[in-house]
C-alpha positions in Angstrom: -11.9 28.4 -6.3 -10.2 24.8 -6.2 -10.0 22.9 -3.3 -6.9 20.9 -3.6 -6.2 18.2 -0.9 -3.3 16.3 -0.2 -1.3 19.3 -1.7 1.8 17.8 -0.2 2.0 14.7 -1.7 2.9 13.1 -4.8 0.2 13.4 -7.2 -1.2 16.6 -5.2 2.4 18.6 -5.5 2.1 18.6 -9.3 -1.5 19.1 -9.3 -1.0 22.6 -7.3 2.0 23.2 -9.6 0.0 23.3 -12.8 -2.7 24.9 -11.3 -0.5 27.7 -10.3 1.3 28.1 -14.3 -1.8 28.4 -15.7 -3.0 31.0 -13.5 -6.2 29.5 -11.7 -7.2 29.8 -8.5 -7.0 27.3 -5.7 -6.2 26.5 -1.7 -3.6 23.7 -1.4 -4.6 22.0 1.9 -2.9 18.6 3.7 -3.6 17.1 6.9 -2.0 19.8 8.9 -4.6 22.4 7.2 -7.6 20.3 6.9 -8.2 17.5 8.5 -10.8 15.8 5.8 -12.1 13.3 8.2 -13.7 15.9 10.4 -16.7 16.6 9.3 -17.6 20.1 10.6 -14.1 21.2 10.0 -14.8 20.2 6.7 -18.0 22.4 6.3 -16.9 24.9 7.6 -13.6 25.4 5.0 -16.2 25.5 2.4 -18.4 28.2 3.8 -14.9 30.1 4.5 -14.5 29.7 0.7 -16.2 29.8 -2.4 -15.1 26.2 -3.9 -16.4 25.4 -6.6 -14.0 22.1 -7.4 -12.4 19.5 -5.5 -9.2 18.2 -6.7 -8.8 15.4 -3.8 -5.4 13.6 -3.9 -5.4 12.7 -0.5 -5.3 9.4 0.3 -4.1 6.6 3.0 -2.3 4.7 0.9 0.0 2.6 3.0 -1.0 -0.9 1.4 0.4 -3.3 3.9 -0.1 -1.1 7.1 -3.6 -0.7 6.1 -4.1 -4.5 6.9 -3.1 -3.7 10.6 -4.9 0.1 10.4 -8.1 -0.7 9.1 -9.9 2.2 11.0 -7.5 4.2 10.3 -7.3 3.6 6.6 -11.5 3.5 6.2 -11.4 6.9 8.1 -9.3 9.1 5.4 -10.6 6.9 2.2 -14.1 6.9 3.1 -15.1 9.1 5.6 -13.1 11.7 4.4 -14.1 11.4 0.8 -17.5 11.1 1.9 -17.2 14.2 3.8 -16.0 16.2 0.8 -18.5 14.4 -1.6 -21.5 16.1 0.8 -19.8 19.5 0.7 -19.3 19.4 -2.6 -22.8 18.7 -3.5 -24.2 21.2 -1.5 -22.0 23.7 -3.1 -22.7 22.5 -6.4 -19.0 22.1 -7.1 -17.3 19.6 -8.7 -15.6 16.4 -7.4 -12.8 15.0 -8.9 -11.6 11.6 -6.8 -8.8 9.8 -7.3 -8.8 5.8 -7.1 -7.1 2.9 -8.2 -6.5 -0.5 -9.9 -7.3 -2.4 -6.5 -10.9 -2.2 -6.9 -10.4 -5.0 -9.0 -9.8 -8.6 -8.6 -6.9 -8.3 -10.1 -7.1 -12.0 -12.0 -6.8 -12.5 -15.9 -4.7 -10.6 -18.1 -7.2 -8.4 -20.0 -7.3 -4.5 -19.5 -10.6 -3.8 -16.7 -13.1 -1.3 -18.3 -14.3 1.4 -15.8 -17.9 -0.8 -15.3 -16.1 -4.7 -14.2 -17.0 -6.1 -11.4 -15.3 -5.2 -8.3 -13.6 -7.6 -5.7 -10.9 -5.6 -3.7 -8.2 -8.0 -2.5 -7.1 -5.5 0.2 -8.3 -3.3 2.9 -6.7 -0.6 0.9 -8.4 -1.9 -2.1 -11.8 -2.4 -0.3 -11.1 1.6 1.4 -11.0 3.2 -2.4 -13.9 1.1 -3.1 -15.9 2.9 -0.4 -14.9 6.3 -1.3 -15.5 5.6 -5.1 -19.0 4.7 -3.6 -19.2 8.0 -1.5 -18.7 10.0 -4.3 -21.1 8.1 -7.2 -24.0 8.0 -4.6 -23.3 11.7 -3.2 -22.5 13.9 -6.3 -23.9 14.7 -9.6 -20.6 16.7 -11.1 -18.2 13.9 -10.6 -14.8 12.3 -11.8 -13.8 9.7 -10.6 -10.2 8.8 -11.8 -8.4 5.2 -11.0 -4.8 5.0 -11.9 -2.1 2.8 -10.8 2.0 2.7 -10.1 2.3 6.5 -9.5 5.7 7.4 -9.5 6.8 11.5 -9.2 9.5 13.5 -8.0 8.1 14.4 -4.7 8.2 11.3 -2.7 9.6 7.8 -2.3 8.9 5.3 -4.8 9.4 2.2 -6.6 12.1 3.6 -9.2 13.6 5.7 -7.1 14.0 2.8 -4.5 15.3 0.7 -7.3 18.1 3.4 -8.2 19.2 3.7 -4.4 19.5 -0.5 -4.2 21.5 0.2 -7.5 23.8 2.4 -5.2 25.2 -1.1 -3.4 23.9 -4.1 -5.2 24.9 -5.9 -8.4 21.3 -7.8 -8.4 18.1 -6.7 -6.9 14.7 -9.5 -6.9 11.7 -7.9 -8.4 8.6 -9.7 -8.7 7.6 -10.3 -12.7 4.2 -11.6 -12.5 2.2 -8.3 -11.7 1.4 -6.4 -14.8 0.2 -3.0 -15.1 0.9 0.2 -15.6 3.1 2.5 -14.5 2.3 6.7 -14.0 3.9 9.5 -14.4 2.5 11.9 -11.7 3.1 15.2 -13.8 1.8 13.5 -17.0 -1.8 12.6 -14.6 -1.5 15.6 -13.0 -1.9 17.4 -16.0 -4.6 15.8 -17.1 -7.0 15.9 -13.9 -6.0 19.6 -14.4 -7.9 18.9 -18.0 -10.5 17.1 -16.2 -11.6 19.8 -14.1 -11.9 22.3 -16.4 -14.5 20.6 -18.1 -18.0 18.8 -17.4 -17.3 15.6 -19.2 -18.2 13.9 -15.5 -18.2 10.1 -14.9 -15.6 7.2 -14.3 -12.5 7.1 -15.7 -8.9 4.8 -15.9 -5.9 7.1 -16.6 -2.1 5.6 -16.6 0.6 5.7 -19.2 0.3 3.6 -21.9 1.4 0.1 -22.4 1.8 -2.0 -19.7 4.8 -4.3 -17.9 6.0 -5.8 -14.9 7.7 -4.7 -11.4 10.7 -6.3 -12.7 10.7 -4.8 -16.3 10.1 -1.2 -14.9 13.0 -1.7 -12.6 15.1 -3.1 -16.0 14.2 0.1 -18.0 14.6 2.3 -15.5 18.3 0.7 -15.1 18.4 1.2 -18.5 18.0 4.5 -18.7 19.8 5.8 -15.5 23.1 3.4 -17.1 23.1 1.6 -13.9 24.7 -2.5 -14.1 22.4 -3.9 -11.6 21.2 -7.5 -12.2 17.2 -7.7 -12.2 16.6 -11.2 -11.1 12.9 -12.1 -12.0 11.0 -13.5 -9.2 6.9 -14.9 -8.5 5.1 -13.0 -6.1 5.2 -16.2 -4.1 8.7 -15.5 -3.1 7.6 -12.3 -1.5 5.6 -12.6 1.4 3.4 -9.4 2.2 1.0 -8.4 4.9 -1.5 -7.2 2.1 -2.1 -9.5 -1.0 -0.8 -7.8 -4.2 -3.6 -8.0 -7.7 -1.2 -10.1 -10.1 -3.6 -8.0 -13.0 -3.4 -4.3 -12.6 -3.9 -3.5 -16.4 -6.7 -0.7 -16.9 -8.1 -0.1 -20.4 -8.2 3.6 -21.1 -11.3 3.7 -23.6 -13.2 5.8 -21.7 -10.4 8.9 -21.8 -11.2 8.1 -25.7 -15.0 8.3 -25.1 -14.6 11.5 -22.6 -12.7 13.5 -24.8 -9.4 13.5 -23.1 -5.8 12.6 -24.6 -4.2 9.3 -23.3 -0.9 9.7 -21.8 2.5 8.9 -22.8 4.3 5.8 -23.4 5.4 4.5 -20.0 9.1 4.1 -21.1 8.8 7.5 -22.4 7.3 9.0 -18.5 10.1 6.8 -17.1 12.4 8.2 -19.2 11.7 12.1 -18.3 11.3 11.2 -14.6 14.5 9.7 -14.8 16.2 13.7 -16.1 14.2 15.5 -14.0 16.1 13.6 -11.3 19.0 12.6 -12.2 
């Protein structure tokens, strides 16, 4: 049985939904069902059930309000992965976490391999940290999966908050000096589905391929959606936010290579099927 957390959300919906099409089971659980960060509440799920993976998507992820929630923030990423982590191990099941680019620095303009030295510039960064941490020192039969720029048809997100501005302005600012990645949440979903199937364990970087910036995602998704909004290209320096922003979010994918796995698409290509699923 899979345990799937944060079954609601955006990552976690299509996660649940591939589970279900390829026949396998699993309990989809959210913070209404299982409230991760309480220990013997936690325990006791997995005595209820015979888990034998954790597919855990849930995550506090609200970057800037972080800065002001710190407890709040620490409580879900590493308490409650660290709760799961325990469980898992005693249950000999798998763990399968998912992290992200803000375990890095962020500096330079080269790719980070999955072993770079850390230096969160967040709490929200500095939160994923801990639970990655949780996990490598709790569990033997472990994933752990960073990404970054998760976009999906469940929630809010940076294209689809581009396409509403779209709605009433001729020219939107976007800042053009972080570069990274964007991801397609089906096209990761489907490949932590992978993931768990198999015992290739250890630390891995999965996002679409190529790379670009805030303001050439929000041009090609433009682009594709025929929309004539004006993207003016703007420094990060002209936005002003609670939590400081990695300029560097590029993640090199050799260890998908190494592990066995299949990159993911192009990401004008994920953009691009996002984009007709929605529109």
């Amino acid at each position: 049985m899979i345990l799937v957390t944060g079954a609601k959300g955006q990552l976690g919906s299509d996660v649940c939904e591939i589970l279900k099409s390829e026949n396998r089971e699993f309990i989809p659980t959210d913070v209404g069902t299982l409230d991760i960060t309480d220990r013997s509440e936690v325990e006791a799920f997995f005595e209820a059930h015979k888990i034998n993976c954790v597919i855990h998507c849930a995550a506090y992820t609200a970057v800037d309000r972080a800065e002001d929630e710190k407890e709040k923030c620490f409580s879900v990423n590493e308490k409650g992965t660290l709760n799961l982590a325990l469980c898992a191990e005693k249950a000999e099941a798998k763990m399968l976490y998912v992290s992200t680019d803000y375990v890095f620095k962020g500096e330079g303009n080269s790719p980070f391999n999955v072993d770079d030295e850390k230096g969160p510039l967040n709490v929200y960064g500095k939160s994923k940290l801990a639970g990655e941490k949780a996990v490598l020192e709790n569990c033997k039969k472990f994933f752990i999966v960073r990404t970054s720029w998760v976009f999906g048809e469940r929630n809010t997100n940076f294209i689809a908050t581009m396409l509403k501005l779209s709605e009433n302005h001729d020219e939107v600012n976007v800042v053009c000096d972080q570069v990274g990645s964007p991801t397609y949440a089906k096209h990761l979903a489907k490949l932590i589905c992978e993931m768990a199937k198999s015992e290739n364990y250890g630390i891995y970087h999965a996002t679409n391929e190529g790379f670009c910036s805030w303001a050439e995602l929000a041009e090609e998704a433009f682009r594709i959606a025929k929309r004539n909004t004006k993207v003016n290209f703007v420094p990060s320096s002209a936005y002003k936010t609670k939590a400081k922003r990695p300029l560097n979010s590029r993640l090199s994918k050799e260890s998908l290579d190494k592990g066995g796995f299949e990159r993911l698409p192009f990401w004008k290509d994920a953009v691009e099927k996002y984009l007709k699923n929605i529109l």
